[in-house]
C-alpha positions in Angstrom: -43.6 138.8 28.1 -39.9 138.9 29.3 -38.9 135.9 26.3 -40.6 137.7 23.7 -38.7 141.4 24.7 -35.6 139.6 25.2 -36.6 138.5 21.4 -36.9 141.9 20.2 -33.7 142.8 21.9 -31.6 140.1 20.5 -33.0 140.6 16.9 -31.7 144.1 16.9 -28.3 143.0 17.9 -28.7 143.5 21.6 -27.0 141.1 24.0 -29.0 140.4 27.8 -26.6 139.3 30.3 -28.6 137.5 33.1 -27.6 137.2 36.6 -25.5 140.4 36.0 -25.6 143.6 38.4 -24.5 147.0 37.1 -22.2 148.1 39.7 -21.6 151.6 38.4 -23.1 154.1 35.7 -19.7 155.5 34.4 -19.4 159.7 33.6 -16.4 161.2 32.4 -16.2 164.5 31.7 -20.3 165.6 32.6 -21.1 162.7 30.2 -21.9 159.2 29.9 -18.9 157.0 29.1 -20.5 153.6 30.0 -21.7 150.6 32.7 -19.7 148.4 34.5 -20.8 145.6 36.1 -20.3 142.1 37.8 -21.8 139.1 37.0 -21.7 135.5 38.5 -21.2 134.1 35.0 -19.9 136.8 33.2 -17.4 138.4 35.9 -16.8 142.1 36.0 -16.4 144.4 33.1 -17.3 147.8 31.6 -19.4 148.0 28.5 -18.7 151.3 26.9 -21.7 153.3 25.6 -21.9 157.1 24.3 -26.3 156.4 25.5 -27.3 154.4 28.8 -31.0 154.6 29.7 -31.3 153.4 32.9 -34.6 152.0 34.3 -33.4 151.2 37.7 -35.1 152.3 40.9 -34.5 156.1 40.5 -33.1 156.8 43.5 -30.0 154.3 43.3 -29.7 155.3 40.0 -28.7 158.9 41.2 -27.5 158.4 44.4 -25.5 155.2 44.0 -24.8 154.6 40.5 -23.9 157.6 39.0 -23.2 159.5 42.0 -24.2 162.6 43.6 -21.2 164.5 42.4 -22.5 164.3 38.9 -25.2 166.3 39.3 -26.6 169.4 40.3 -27.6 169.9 44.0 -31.2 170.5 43.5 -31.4 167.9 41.3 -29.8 165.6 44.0 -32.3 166.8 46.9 -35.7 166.5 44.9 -34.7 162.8 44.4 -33.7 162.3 47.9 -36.8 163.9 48.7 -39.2 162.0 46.7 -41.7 159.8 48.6 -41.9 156.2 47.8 -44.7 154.1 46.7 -45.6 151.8 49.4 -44.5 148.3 48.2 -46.9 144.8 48.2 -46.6 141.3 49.3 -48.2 138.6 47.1 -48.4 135.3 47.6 -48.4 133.0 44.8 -50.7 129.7 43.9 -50.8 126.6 42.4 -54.8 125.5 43.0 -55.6 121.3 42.0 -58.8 123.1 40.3 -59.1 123.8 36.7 -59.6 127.9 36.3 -63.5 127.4 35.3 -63.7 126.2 38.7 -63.9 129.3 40.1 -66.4 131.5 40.8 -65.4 134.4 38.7 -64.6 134.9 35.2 -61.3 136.7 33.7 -61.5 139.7 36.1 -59.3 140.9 38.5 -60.9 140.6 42.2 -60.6 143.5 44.5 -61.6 143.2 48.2 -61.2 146.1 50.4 -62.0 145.4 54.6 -63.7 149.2 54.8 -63.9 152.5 52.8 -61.5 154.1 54.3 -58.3 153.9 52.3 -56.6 156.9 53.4 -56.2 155.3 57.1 -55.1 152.4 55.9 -52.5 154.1 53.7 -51.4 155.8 56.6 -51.5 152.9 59.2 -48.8 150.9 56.6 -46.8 154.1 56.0 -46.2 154.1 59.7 -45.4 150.2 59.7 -48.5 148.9 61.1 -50.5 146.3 58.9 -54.8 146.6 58.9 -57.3 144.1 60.2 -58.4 143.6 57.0 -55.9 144.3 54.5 -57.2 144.7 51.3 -56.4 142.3 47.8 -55.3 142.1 44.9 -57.0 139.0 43.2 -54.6 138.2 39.8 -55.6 134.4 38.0 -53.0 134.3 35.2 -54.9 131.1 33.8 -57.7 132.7 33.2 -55.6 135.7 31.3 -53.9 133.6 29.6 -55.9 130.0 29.1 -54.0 128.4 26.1 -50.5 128.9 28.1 -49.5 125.6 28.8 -46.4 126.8 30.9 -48.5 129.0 33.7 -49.7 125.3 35.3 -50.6 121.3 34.4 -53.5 120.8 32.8 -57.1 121.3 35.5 -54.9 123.2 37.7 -54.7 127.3 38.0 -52.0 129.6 38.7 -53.0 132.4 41.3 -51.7 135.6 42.8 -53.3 137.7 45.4 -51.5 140.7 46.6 -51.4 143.2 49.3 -49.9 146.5 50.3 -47.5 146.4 53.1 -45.4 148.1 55.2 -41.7 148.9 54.0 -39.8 149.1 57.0 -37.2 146.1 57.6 -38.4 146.3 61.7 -42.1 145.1 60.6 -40.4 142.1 58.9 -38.4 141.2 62.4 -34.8 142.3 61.0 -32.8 145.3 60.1 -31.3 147.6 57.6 -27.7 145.9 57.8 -29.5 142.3 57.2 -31.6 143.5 54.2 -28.2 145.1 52.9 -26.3 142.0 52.8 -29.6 139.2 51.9 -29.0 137.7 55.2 -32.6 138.5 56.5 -33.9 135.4 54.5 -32.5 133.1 57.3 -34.1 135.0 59.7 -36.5 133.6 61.7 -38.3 136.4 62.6 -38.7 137.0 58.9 -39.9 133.7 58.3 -42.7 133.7 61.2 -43.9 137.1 60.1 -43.8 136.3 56.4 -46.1 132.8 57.0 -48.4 135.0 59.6 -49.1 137.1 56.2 -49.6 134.6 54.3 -51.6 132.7 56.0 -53.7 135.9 56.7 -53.8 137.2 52.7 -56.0 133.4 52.1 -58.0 133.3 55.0 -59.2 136.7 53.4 -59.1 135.2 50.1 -61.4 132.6 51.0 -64.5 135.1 51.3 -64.4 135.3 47.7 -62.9 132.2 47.1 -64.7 129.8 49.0 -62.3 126.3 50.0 -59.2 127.7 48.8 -57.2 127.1 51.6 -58.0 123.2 50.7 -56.8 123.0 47.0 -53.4 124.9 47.2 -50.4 122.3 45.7 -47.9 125.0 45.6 -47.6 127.9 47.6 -44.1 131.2 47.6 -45.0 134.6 48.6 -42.2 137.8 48.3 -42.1 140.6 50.6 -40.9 144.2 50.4 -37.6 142.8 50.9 -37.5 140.3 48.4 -38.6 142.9 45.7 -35.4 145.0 47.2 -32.8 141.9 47.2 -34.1 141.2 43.4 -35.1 144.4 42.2 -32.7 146.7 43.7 -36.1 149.3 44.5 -35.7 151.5 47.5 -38.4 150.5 50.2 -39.3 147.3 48.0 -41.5 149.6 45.8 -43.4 147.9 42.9 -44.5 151.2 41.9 -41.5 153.3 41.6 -42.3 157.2 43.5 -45.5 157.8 45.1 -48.4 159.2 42.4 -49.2 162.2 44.9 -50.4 165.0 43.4 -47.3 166.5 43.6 -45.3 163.7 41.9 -47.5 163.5 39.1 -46.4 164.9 35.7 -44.3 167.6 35.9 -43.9 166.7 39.1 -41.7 162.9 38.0 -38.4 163.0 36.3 -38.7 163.1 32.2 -36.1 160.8 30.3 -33.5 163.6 30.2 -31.0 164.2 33.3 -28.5 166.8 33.7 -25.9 164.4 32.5 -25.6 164.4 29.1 -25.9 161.0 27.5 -27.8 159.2 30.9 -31.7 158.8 30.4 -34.2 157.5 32.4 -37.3 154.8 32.2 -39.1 153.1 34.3 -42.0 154.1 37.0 -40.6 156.8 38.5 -40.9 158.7 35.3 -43.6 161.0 34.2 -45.1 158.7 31.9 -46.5 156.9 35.4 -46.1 153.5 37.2 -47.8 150.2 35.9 -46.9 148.0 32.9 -48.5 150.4 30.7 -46.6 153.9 32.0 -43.4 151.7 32.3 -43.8 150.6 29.0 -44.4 154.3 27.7 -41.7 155.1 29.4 -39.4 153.3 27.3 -41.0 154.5 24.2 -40.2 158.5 25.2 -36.6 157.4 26.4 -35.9 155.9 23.3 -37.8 159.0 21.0 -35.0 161.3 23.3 -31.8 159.2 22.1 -33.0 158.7 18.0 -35.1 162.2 18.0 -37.5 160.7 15.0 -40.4 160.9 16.2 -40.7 157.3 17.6 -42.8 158.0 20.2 -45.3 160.0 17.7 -45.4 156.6 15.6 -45.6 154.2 18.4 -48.0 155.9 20.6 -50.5 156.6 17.3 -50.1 153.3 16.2 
């Protein structure tokens, strides 16, 4: 998916610069002027732009990006205020069984320990992980059975996921180590991120019988690895919480009070997931080229 958008992109006369943070959303003026960024291969620099649509985690985006002083007050409190998704761990697999081997079709598996989800919710809001955390069951082979690239030929490629807690403390380090990507040597970050892992297939194995036994390649990220790569506050997948009142009207729409800065992404109000962060896109760009782009695309 990522190779054929960075197609698209390039097609159009777009240029991607990998490896390369934005460092700074540039205003001049109550306007857009620009991003500057720094790059391992590309160095630091500022591309000027009249447009930037940013699809970063929202609140760096205001807060750290663009800065606090470019907009309103209100504006700057309801996205300090917004409540964050709670973010997942998933561990990653490469079985030594062909994808038929399995004893489920092209599905996703869900397996929840009980019914009730709202204690759960709570449990990992307050750092605590359940029993019985509930999966996330993803087999890219079987989505995809003719890639040759997801794994070698009578093998499968496997994800199973997990909510978990955000806080730095339930991963055994702290804020100023998660700042500066020094946790990863951490051994109490290690120990608690193998615990998990060894937890999420010993849970996986009631649905998956043996798995334990076939796994040739094995990586999991954490909350803070979504955060180190990702730049997302709390190591969200999912951008703000969908509450009830952070649903709709309730998200950011593309438009911000600085003129020439829009947003995209799951934070907005087209919703979190591929499909709302896809959307997203499609409403950002209808707000820059105002011709009816997102009537076309979404009644296509």
């Amino acid at each position: 998916m990522a190779d054929r958008l960075a197609e698209a992109i390039e097609a159009a006369g777009g240029a991607i610069r990998l490896r390369t943070r934005a460092t700074r959303i540039l205003v001049e003026e109550g306007r857009v002027t620009g991003v500057a960024y720094d790059g391992r291969h590309h160095g630091t620099g500022v591309v000027r732009a009249p447009v930037v649509v940013s699809n970063a985690d929202l609140k760096r985006t205001v807060l750290e990006l663009v800065g606090v002083e470019h907009f309103p007050a209100a504006w700057v409190e309801r996205v300090r205020a917004f409540e964050m998704a709670l973010p997942l761990f998933v561990v990653f697999l490469g079985l030594d069984r062909p994808p038929e081997a399995l004893p489920y079709g092209n599905v996703n598996r869900w397996l929840f320990g009980d019914y009730d989800v709202d204690d759960a919710y709570a449990r990992l809001a307050r750092g605590e992980m359940p029993a019985h955390p509930f999966l996330y069951v993803a087999t890219a082979s079987k989505k995809d059975p003719q890639n040759p690239r997801l794994a070698p030929r009578a093998h499968t490629n496997l994800q199973i996921m997990t909510i978990a807690p955000a806080q730095p403390e339930f991963w055994g380090v702290d804020a100023e180590q998660l700042r500066t990507g020094t946790y990863v040597a951490s051994e109490g970050y290690r120990f608690r991120k193998e615990q998990l892992t060894q937890r999420l297939i010993a849970e996986a194995e009631r649905i998956i019988p043996g798995l334990s036994q076939h796994i040739v390649l094995r990586e999991a990220s954490t909350p803070l690895t979504h955060t180190r790569f990702t730049g997302s506050t709390d190591g969200t997948s999912y951008g703000i919480s969908a509450t009830p009142g952070q649903f709709l009207e309730g998200r950011p729409g593309a438009r911000t009070p600085v003129d020439g800065l829009l947003l995209a992404g799951a934070s907005t109000r087209s919703g979190h997931g591929i499909a709302g962060a896809m959307v997203s896109g499609v409403v950002a760009a209808d707000a820059v080229l105002r011709d009816g782009t997102a009537r076309r695309v979404l009644s296509a």
